[in-house]
Backbone of each chain as ProteinMPNN parsed JSONL, in Angstrom:
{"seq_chain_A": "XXXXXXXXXXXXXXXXXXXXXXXXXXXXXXXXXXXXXXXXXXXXXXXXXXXXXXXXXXXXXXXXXXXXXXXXXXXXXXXXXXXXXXXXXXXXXXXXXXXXXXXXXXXXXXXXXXXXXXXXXXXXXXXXXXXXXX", "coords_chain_A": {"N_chain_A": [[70.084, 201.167, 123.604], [70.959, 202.926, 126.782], [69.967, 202.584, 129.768], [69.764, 205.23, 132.307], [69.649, 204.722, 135.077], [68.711, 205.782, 138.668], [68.99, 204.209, 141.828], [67.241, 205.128, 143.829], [65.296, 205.91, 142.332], [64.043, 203.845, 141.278], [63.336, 202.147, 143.504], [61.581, 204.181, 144.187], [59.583, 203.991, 141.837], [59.105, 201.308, 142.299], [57.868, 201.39, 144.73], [55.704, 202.53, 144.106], [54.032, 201.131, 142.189], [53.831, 198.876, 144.269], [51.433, 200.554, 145.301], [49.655, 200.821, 143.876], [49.094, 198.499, 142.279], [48.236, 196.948, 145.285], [45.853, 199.087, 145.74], [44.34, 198.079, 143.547], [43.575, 195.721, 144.596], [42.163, 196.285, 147.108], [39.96, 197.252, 145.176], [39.092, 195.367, 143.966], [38.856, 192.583, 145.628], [37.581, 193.689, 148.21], [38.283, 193.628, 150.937], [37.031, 192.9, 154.297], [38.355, 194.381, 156.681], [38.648, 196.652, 155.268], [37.085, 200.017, 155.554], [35.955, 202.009, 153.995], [35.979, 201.031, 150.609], [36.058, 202.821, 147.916], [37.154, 204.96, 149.066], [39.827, 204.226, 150.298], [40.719, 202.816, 148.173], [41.147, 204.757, 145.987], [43.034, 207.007, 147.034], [45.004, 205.346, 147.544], [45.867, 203.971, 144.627], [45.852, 206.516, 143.889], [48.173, 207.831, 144.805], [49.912, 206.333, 144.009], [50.8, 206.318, 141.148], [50.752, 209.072, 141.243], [53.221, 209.135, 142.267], [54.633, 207.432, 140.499], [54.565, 209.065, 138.334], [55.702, 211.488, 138.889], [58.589, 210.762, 139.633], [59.365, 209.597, 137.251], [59.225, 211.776, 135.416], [61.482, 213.616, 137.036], [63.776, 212.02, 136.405], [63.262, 211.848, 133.678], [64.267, 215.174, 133.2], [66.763, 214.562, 134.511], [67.995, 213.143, 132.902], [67.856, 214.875, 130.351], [69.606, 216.565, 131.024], [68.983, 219.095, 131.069], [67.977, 222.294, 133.029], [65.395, 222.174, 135.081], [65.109, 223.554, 137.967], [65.791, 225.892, 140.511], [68.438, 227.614, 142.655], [66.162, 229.665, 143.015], [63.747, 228.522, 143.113], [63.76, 226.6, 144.987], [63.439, 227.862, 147.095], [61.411, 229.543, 146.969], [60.118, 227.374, 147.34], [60.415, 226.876, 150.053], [59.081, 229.034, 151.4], [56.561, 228.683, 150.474], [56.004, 226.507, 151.597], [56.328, 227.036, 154.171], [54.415, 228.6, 154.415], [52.108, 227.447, 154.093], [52.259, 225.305, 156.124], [51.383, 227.372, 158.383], [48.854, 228.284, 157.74], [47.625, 225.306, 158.212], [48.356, 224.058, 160.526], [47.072, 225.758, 161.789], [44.353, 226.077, 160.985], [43.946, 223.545, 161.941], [44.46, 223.12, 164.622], [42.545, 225.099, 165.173], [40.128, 223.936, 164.191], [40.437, 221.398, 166.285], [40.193, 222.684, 168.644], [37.451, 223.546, 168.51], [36.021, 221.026, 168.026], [36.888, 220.312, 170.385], [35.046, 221.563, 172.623], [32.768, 221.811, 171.61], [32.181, 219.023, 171.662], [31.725, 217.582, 169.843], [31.373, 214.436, 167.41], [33.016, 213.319, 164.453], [33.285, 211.382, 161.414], [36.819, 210.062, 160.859], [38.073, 210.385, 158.275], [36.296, 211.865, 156.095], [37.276, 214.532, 157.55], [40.659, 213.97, 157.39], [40.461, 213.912, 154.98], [39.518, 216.859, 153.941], [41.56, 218.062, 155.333], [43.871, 217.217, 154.207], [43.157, 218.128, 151.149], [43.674, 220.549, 151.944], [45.571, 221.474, 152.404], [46.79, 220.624, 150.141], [46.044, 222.498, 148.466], [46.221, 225.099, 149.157], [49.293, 224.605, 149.598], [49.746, 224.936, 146.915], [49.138, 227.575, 145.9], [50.012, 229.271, 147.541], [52.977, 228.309, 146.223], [52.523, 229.297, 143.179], [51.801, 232.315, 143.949], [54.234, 233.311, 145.29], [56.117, 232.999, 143.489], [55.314, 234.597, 141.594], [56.065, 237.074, 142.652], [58.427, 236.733, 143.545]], "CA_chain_A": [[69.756, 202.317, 124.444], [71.351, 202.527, 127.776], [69.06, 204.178, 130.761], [71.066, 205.367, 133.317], [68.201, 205.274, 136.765], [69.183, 205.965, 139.925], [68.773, 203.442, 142.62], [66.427, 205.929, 144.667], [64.066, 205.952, 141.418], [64.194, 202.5, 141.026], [62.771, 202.01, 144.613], [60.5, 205.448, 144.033], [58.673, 203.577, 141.286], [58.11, 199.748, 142.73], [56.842, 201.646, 145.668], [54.462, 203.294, 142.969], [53.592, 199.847, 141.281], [53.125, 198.424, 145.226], [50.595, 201.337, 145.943], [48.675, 200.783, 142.64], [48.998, 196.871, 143.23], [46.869, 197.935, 146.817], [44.492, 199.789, 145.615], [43.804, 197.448, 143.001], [43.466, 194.762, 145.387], [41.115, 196.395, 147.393], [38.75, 197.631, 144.728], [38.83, 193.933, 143.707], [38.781, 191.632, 146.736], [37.141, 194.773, 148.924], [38.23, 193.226, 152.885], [36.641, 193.395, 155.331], [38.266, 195.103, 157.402], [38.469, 198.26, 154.641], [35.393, 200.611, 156.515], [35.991, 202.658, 152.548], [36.588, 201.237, 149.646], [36.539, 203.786, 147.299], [38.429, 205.986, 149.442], [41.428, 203.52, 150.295], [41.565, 202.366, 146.483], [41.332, 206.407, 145.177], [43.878, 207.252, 147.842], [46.688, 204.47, 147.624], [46.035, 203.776, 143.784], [46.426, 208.113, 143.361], [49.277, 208.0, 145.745], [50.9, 205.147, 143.46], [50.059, 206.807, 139.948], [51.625, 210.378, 141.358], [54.547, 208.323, 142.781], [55.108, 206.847, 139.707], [54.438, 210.163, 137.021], [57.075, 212.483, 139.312], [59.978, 210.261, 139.438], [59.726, 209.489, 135.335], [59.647, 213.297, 135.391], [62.489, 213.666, 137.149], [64.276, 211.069, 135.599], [63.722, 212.985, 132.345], [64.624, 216.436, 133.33], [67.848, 214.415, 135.059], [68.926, 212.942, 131.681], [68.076, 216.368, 129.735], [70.291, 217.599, 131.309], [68.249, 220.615, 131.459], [67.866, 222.872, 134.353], [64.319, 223.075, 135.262], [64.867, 224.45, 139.271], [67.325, 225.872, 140.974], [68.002, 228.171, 143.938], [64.818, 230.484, 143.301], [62.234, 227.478, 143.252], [63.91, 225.922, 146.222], [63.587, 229.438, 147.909], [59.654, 230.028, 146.648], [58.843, 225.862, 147.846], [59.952, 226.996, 150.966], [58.222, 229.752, 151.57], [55.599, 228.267, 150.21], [55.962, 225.251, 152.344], [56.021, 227.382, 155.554], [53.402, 229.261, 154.882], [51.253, 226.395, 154.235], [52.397, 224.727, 157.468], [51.258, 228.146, 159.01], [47.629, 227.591, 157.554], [47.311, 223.99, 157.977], [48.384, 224.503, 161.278], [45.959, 227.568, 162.666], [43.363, 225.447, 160.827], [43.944, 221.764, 162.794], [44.086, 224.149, 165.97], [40.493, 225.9, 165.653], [38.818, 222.137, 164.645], [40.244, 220.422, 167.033], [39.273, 223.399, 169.752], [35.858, 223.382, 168.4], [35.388, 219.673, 168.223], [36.389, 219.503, 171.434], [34.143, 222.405, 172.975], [31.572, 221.279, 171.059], [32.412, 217.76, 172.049], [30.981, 216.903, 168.3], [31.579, 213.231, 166.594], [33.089, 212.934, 162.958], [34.264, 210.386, 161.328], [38.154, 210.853, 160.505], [38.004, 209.938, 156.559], [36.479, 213.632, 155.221], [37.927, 215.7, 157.531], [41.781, 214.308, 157.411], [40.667, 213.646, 153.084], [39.5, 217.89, 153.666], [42.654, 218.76, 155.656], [44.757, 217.152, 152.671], [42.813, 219.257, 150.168], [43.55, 222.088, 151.992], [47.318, 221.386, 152.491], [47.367, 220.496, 149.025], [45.342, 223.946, 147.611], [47.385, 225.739, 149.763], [50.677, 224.89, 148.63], [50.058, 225.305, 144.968], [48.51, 228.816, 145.576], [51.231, 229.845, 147.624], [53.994, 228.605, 145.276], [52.404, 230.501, 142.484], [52.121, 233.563, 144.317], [55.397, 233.864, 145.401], [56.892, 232.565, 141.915], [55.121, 235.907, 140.253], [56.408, 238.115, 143.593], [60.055, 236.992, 143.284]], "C_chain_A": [[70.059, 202.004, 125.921], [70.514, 203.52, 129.078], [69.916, 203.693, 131.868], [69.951, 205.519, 135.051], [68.78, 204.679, 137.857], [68.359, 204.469, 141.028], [67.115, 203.716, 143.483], [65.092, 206.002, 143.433], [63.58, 204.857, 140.848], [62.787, 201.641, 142.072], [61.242, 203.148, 144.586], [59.515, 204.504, 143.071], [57.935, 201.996, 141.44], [57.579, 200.04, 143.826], [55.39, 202.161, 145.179], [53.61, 202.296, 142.937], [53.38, 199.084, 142.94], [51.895, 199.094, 145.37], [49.526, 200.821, 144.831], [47.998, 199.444, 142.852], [47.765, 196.631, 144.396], [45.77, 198.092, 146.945], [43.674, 199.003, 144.61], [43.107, 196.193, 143.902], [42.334, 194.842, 146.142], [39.905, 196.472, 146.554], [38.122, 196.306, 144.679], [38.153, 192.941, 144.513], [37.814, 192.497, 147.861], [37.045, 193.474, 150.301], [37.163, 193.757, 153.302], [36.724, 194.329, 156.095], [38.976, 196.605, 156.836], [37.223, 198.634, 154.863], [35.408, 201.523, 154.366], [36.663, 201.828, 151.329], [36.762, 202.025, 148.257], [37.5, 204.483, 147.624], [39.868, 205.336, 149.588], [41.458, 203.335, 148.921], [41.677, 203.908, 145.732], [42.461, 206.871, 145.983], [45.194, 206.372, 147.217], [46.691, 204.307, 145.567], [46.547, 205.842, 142.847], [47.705, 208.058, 143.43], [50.355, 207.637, 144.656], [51.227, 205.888, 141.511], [51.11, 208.171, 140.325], [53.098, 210.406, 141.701], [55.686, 208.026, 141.338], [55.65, 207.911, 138.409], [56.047, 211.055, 137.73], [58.051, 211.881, 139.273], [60.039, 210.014, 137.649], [60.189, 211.041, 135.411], [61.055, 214.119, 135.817], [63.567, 213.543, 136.76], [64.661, 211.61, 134.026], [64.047, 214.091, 132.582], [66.415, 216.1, 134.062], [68.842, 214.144, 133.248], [68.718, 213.692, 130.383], [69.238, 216.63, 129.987], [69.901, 219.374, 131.62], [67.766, 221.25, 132.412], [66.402, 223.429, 134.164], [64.166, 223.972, 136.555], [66.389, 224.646, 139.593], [67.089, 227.175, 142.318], [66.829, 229.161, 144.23], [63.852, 229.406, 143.624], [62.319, 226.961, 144.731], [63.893, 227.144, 147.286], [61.857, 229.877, 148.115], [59.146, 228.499, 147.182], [58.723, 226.383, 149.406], [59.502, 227.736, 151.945], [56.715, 229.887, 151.485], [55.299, 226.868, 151.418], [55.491, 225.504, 154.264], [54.526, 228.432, 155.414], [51.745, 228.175, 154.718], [51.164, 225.566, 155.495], [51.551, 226.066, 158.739], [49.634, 228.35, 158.972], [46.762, 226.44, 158.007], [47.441, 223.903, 159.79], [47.485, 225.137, 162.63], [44.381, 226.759, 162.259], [42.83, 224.038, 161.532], [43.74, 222.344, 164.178], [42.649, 224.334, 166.529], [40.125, 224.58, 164.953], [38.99, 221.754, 165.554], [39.789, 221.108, 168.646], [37.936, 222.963, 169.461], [35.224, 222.08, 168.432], [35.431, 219.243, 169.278], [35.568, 220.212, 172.509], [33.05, 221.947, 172.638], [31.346, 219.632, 171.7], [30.958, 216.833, 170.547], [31.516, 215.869, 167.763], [32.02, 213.237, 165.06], [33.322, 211.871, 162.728], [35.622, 210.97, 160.551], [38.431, 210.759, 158.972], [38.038, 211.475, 155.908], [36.918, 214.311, 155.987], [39.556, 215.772, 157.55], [41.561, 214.587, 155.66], [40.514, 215.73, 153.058], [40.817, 218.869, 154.039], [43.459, 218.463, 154.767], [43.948, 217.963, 151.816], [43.342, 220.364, 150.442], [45.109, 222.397, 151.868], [47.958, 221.294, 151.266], [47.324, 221.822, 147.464], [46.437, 224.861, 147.92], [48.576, 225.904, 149.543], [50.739, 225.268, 147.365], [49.975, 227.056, 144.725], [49.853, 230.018, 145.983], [52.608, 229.539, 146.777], [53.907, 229.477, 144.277], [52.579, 232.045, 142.743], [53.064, 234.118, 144.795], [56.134, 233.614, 144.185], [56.193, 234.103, 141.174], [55.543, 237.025, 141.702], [57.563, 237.714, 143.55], [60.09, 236.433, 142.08]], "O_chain_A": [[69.561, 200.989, 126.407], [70.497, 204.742, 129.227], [70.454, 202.65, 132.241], [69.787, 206.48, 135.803], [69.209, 203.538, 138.029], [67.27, 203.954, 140.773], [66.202, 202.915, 143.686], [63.942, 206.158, 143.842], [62.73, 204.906, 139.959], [61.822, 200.954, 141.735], [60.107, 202.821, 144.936], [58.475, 204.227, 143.669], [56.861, 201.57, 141.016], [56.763, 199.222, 144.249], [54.307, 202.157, 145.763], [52.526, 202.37, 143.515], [52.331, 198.455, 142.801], [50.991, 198.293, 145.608], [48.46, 200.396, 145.277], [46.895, 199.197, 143.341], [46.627, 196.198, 144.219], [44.9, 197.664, 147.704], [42.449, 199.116, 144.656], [41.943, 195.891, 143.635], [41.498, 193.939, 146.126], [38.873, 195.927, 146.944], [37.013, 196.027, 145.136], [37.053, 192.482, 144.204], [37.159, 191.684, 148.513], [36.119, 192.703, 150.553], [36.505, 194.721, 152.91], [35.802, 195.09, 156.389], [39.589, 197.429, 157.516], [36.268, 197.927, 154.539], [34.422, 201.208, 153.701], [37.864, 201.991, 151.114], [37.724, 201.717, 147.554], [38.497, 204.732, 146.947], [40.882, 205.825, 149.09], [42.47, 203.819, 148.412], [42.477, 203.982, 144.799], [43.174, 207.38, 145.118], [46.132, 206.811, 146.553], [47.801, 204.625, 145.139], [47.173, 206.191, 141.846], [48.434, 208.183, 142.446], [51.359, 208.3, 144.394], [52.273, 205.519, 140.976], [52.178, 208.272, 139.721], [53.926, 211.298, 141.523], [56.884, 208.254, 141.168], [56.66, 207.767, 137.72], [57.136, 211.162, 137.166], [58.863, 212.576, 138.662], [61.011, 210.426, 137.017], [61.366, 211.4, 135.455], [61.59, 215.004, 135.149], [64.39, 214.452, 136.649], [65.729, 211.742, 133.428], [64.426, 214.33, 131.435], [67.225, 217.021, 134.168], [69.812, 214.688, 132.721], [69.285, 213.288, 129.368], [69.981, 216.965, 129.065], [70.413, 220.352, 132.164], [66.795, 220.631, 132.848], [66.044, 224.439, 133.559], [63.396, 224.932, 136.543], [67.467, 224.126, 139.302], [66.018, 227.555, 142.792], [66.51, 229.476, 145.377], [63.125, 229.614, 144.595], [61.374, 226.876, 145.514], [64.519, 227.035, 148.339], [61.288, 230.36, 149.093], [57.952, 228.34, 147.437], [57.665, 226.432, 150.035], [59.45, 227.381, 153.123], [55.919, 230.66, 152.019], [54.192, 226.563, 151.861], [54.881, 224.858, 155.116], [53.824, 228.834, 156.341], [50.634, 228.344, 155.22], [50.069, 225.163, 155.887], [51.192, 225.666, 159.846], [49.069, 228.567, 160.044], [45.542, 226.487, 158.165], [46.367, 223.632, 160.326], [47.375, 224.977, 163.846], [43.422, 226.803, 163.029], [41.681, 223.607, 161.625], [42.767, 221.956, 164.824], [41.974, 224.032, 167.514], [39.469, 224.047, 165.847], [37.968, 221.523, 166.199], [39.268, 220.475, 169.565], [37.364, 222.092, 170.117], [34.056, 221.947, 168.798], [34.735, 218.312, 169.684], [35.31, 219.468, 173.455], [32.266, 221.64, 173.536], [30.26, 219.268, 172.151], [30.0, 216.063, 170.475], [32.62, 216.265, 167.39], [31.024, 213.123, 164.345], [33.613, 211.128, 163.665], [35.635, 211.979, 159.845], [39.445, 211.403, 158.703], [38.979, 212.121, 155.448], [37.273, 215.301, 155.348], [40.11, 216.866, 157.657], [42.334, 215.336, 155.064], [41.292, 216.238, 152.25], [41.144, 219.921, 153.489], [43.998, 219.459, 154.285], [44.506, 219.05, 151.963], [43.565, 221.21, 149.576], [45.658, 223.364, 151.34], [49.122, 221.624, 151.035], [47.9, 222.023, 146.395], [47.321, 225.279, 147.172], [49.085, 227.001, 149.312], [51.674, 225.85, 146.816], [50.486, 227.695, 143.805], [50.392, 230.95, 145.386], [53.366, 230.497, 146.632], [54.757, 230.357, 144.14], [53.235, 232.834, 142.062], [53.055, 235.346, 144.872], [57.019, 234.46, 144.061], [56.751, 234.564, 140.178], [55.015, 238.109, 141.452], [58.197, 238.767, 143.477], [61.148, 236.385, 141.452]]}, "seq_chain_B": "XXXXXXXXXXXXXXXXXXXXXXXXXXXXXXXXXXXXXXXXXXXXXXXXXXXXXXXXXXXXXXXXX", "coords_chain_B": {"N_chain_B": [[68.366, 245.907, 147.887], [69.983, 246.606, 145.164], [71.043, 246.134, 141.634], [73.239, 246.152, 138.737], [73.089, 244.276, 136.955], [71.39, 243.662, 134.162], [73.498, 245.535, 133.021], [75.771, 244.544, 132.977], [75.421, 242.546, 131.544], [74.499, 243.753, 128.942], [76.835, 245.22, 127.867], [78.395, 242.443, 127.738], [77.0, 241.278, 125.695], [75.266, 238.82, 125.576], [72.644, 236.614, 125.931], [69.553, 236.217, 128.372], [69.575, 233.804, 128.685], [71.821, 233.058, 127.994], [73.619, 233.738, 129.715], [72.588, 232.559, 132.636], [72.844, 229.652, 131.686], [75.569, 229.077, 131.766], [75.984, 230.151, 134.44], [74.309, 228.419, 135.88], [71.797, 228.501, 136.138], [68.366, 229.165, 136.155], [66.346, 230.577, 133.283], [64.692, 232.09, 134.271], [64.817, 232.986, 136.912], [67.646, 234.854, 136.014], [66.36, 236.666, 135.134], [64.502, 237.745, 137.075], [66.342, 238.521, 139.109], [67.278, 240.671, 137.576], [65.37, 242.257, 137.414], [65.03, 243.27, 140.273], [63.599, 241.404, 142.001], [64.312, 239.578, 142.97], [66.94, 238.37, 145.337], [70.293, 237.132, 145.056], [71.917, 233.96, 146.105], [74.665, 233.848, 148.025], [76.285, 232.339, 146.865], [75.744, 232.462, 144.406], [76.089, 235.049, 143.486], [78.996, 235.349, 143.885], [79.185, 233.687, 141.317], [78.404, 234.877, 139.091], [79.97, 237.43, 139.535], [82.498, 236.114, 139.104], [81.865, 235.379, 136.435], [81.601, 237.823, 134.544], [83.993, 238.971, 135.729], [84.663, 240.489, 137.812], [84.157, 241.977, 140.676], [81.787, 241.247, 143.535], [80.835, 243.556, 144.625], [80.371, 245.319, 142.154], [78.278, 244.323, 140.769], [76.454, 244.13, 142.67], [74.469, 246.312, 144.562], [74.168, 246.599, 147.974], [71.728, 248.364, 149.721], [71.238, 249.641, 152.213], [68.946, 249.588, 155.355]], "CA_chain_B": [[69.651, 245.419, 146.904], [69.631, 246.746, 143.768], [71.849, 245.261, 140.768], [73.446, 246.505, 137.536], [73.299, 242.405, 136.014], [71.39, 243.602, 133.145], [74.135, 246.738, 131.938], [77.108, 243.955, 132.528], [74.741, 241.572, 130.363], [74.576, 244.129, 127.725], [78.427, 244.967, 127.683], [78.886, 240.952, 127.0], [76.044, 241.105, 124.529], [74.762, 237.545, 126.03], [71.536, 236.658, 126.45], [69.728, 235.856, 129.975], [69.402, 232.358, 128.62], [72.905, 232.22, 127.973], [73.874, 233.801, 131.045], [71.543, 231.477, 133.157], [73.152, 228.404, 131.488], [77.105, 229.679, 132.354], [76.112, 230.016, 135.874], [73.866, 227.021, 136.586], [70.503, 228.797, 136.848], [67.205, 229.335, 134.845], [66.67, 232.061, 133.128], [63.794, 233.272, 134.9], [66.599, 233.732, 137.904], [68.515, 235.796, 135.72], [65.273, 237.696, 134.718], [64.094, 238.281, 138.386], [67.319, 239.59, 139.463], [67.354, 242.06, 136.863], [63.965, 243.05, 137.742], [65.246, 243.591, 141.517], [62.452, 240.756, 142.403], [64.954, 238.113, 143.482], [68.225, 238.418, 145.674], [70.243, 235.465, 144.485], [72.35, 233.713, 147.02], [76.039, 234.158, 148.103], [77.213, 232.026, 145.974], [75.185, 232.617, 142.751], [76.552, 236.202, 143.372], [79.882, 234.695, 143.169], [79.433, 232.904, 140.42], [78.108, 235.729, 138.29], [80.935, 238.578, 139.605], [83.094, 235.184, 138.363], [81.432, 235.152, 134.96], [81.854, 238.875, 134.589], [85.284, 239.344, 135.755], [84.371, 241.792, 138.629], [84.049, 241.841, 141.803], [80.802, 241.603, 143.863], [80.185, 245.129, 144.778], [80.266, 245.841, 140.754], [77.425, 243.769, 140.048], [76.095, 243.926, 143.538], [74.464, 247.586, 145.573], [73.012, 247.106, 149.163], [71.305, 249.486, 150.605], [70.852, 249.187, 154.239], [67.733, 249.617, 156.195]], "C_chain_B": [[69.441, 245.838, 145.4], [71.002, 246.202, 142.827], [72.013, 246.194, 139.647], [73.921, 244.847, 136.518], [72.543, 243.334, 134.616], [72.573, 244.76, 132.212], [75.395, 245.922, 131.898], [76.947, 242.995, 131.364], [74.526, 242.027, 128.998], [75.695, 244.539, 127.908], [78.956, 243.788, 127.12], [78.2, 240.621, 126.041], [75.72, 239.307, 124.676], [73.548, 238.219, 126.35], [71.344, 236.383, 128.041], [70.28, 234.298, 129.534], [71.164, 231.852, 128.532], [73.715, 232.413, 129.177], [73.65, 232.706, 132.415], [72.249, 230.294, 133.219], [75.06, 228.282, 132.118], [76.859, 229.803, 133.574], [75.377, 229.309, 136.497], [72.5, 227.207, 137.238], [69.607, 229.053, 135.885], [66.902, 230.34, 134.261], [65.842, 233.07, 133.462], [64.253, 233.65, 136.247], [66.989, 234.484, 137.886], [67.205, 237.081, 135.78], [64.602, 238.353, 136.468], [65.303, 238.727, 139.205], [67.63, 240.311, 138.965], [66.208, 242.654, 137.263], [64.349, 243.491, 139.181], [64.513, 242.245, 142.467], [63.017, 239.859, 143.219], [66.747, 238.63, 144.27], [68.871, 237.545, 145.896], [71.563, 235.429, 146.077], [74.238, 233.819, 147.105], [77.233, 233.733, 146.988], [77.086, 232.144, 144.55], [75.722, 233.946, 142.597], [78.398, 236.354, 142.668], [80.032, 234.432, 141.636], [79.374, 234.094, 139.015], [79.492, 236.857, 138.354], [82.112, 237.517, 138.611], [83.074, 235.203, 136.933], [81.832, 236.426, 133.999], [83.553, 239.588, 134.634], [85.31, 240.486, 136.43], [84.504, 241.486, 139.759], [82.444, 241.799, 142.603], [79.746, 242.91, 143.503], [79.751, 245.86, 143.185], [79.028, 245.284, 140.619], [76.192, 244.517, 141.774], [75.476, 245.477, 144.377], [74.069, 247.283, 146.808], [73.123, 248.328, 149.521], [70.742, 249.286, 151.769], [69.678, 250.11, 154.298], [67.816, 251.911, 156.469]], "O_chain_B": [[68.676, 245.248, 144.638], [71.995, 245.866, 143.472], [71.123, 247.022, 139.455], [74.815, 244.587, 135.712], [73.455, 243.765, 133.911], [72.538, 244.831, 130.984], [76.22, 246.248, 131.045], [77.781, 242.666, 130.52], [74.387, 241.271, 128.037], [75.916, 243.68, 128.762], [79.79, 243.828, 126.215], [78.596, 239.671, 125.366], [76.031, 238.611, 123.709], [73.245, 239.35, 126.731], [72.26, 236.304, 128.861], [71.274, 233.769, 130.032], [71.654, 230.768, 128.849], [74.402, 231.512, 129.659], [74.584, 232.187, 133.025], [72.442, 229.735, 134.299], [75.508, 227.375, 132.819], [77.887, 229.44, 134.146], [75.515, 229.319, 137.721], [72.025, 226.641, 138.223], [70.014, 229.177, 134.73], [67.29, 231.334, 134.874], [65.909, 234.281, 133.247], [63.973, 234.788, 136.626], [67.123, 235.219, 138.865], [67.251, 238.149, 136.39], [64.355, 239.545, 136.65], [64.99, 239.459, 140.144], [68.431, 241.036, 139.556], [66.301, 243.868, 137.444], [63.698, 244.524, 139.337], [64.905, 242.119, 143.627], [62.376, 239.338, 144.131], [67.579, 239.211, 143.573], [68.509, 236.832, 146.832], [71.942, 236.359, 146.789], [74.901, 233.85, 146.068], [78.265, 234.211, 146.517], [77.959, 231.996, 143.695], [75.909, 234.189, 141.404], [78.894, 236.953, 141.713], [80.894, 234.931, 140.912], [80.211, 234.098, 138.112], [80.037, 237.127, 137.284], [82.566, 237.969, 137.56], [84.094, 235.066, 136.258], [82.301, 236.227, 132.878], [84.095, 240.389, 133.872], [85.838, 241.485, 135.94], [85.139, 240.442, 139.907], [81.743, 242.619, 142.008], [78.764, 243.195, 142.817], [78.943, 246.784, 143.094], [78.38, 246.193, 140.101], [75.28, 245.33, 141.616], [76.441, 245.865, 145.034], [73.102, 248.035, 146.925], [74.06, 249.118, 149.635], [69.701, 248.687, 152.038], [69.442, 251.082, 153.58], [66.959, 252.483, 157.143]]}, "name": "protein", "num_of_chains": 2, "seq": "XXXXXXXXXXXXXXXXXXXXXXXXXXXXXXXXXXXXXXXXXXXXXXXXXXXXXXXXXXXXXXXXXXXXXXXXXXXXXXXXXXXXXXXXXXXXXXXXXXXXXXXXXXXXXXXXXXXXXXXXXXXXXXXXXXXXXXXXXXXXXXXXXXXXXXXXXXXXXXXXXXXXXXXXXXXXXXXXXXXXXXXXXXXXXXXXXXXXXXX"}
């Protein structure tokens, strides 16, 4: 059996298997100077794990041969992509007014871990909804 | 923009799916430019008047503003 993998997916997945590597490392050894370890090892070991699942995915839909996207998807990401930037955006805006009006203290962990949620809700909702409008 | 893709698609008695696969797109593509939903790009227009044996404007209506 001969697998035919691209250079770029090669590199895509030992960056995977570094991130995982990482996060293992921390849960394990937990540094010092990690202020979270849950959150750095759920973070870099996700990161590494989602790194790793989309390029296989790829990878198989490359040597299908089978067309799963094509100029509509790449038309609905980025529509989807800007209108998420247009959210994400208007939302980093009014916190960082109000935090600094307020002149209120967080720490940066839950609210960049809530601004990724939102960046990440956000895109999915808007791809769907333009994928059933065009 | 409106389209006559599905009355050249029944003339060739092809499916979308096989349509879709002859011009390098999915067939929910083909299916949302028959619906009006999708206005495919210059060259997918191409490719289809190509497939057809037409010209644009055959497959193709705008209607301006």
């Amino acid at each position: 059996m001969v697998i035919h993998i691209k250079t770029q997916e090669i590199i895509s997945i030992l960056f995977g298997i570094v991130l995982v590597i990482s996060g293992v490392y921390v849960l394990v050894y937990e540094p010092d100077w990690v202020t979270s370890v849950s959150g750095a090892m759920g973070g870099l070991i996700g990161a590494g794990v989602a790194l790793i699942l989309i390029t296989f995915w790829q990878y198989r839909s490359r040597v299908s041969g089978e067309l799963r996207e094509d100029e509509r998807d790449y038309r609905i990401a980025e529509k989807a992509s800007f209108r998420t930037f247009q959210v994400t955006f208007i939302l980093q805006g009014f916190l960082f007014a109000v935090l600094g009006i307020f002149t209120i203290q967080l720490p940066a962990q839950p609210v960049i871990g809530l601004l990724f949620a939102i960046t990440g809700v956000s895109y999915v909702v808007f791809f769907y909804w333009y994928r059933n409008k065009m | 923009m409106e389209n006559s893709l599905k009355v050249w698609r029944a003339k060739r008695d092809i499916t979308q799916e096989n349509l879709a696969s002859s011009v390098g797109v999915t067939r929910q593509t083909i299916n949302a430019i028959e619906r009006g939903k999708y206005d495919p790009s210059l060259e997918l227009a191409f490719r289809l008047a190509g497939f057809f044996e037409c010209t644009i404007e055959d497959i193709f209506l705008y209607k301006g503003e």
